[in-house]
N, C-alpha and C positions, 0 to 999 in steps of 0.2 A: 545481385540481390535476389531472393528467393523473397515470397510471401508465405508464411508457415502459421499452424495454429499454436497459439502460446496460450498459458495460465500467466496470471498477474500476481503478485500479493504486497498487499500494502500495509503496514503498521502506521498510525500519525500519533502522534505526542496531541494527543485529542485538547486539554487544557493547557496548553505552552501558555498563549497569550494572560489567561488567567493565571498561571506561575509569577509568569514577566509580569504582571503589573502587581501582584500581591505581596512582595517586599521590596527589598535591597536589591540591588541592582549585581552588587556580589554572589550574592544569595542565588540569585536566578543561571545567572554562568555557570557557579558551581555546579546547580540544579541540571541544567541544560549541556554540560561536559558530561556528568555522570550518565545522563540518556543516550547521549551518544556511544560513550564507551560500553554499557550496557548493551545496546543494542549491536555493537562490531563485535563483542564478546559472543553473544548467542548466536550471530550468524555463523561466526566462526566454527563455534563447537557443535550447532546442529546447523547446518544450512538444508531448506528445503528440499533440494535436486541437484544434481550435479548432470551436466552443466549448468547454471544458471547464470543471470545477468543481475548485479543488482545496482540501484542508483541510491547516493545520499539526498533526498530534495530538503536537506536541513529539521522541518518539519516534521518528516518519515522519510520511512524506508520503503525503498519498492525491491521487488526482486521480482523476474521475470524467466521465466522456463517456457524450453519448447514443450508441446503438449506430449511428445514423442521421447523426453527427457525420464528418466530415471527418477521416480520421487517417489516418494511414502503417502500417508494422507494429508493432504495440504490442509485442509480442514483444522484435523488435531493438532500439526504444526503452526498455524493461527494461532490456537487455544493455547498454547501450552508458551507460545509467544509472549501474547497479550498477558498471562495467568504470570509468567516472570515478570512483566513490566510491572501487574497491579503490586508483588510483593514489595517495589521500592515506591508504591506510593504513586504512581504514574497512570493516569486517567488516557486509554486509547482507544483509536479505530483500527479495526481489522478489516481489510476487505482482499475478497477473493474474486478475482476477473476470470475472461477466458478470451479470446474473439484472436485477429489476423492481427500478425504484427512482422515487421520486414525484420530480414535478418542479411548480415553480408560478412561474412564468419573470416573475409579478407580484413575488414575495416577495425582499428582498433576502438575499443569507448573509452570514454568519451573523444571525441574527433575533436583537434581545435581545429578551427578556421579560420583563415585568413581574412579579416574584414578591417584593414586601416589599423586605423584608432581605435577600434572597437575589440576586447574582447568575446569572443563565439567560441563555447564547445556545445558541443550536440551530443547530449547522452542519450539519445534513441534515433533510432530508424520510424517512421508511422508505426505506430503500435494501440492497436483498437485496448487492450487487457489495461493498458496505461494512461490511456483516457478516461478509461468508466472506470478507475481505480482512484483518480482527482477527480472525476466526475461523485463519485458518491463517497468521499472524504468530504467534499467539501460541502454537500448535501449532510452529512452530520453534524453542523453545526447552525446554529439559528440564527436569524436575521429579526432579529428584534426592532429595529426601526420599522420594516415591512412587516412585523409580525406576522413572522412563516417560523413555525421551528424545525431545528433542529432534527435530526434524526438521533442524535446522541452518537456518546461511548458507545460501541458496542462491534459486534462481530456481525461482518454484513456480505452473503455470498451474492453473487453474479448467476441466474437462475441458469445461465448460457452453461456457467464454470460447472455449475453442480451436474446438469444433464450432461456434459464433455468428462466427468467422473462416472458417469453411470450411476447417481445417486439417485434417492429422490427424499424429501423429505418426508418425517412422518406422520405430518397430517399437512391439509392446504395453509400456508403459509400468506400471510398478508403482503401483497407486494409494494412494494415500494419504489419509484420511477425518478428516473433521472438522466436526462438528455438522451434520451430512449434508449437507456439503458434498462433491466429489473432486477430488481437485488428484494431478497429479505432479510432478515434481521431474525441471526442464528445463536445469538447470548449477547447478554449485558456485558 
């Protein structure tokens, strides 16, 4: 296993739960087939990088590239992600990671495991891009009994991912913290 720098990218189906409870139970499958197929569609015809790694977590999509990997702007690729998803109606999160993540280019993914009775696959190796990518997915949504909100819908960079691009934005940007991670908030 090598420890190598990766980019992250994540898409979430940002209103699933609010889909699921707002009609028919039909209604929401079909809802929730067509995101899926939507979504293996567009990876398909433009995928970020080649090589990449990507995982279904049902909720979203993660895709994972080495920093060293072959890609275009991941940025735009977000945009142009999330800008498909909004035409069929679909409220999401974008987020762009960066940080160490183990790679073992022997090992097939997802790995099952042997554990009894128990099914185990492990679709990752440690992967820092893939933590603070559930890390501030899940920081866009609010917690209303605690009254904390939400970060929202919206397109959210990894200030790590953006300076590992050689960006910077264009003016200071409001930061926003999540399990010490910093991300801001790059479009609605």
């Amino acid at each position: 296993m090598l420890d190598e720098n990766a980019f992250g990218l994540l898409i979430s189906y940002h209103n699933l739960e609010d889909d699921e409870y707002a009609g028919e139970r039909a209604d929401f499958i079909e809802r929730y087939a067509a995101f899926g197929a939507l979504v293996r569609a567009r990876l398909a015809e433009h995928p970020p990088a080649t090589p990449a790694h990507a995982l279904d977590l049902g909720h979203a999509l993660y895709v994972e590239l080495l920093d060293d990997a072959e890609h275009g702007d991941l940025v735009a690729w977000l945009k142009s992600f999330r800008a498909a998803l909004t035409e069929h109606g679909y409220q999401s999160a974008g987020v762009l990671t960066f940080g160490s993540a183990w790679v073992d280019a022997t090992a097939p993914r997802p790995d099952a495991l042997d554990c009894g009775a128990i099914r185990l696959t492990r679709a990752s190796l440690p992967s820092e891009p893939l933590r603070r990518a559930l890390l501030a997915e899940a920081a866009t949504h609010a917690d209303e009994e605690a009254g904390i909100p939400g970060w929202g819908a919206g397109l959210y960079l990894d200030v790590d991912a953006v300076e590992a691009l050689g960006r910077r934005p264009k003016n200071e940007p409001t930061i926003l913290r999540t399990g010490g991670a910093r991300f801001y908030r790059a479009g609605s």
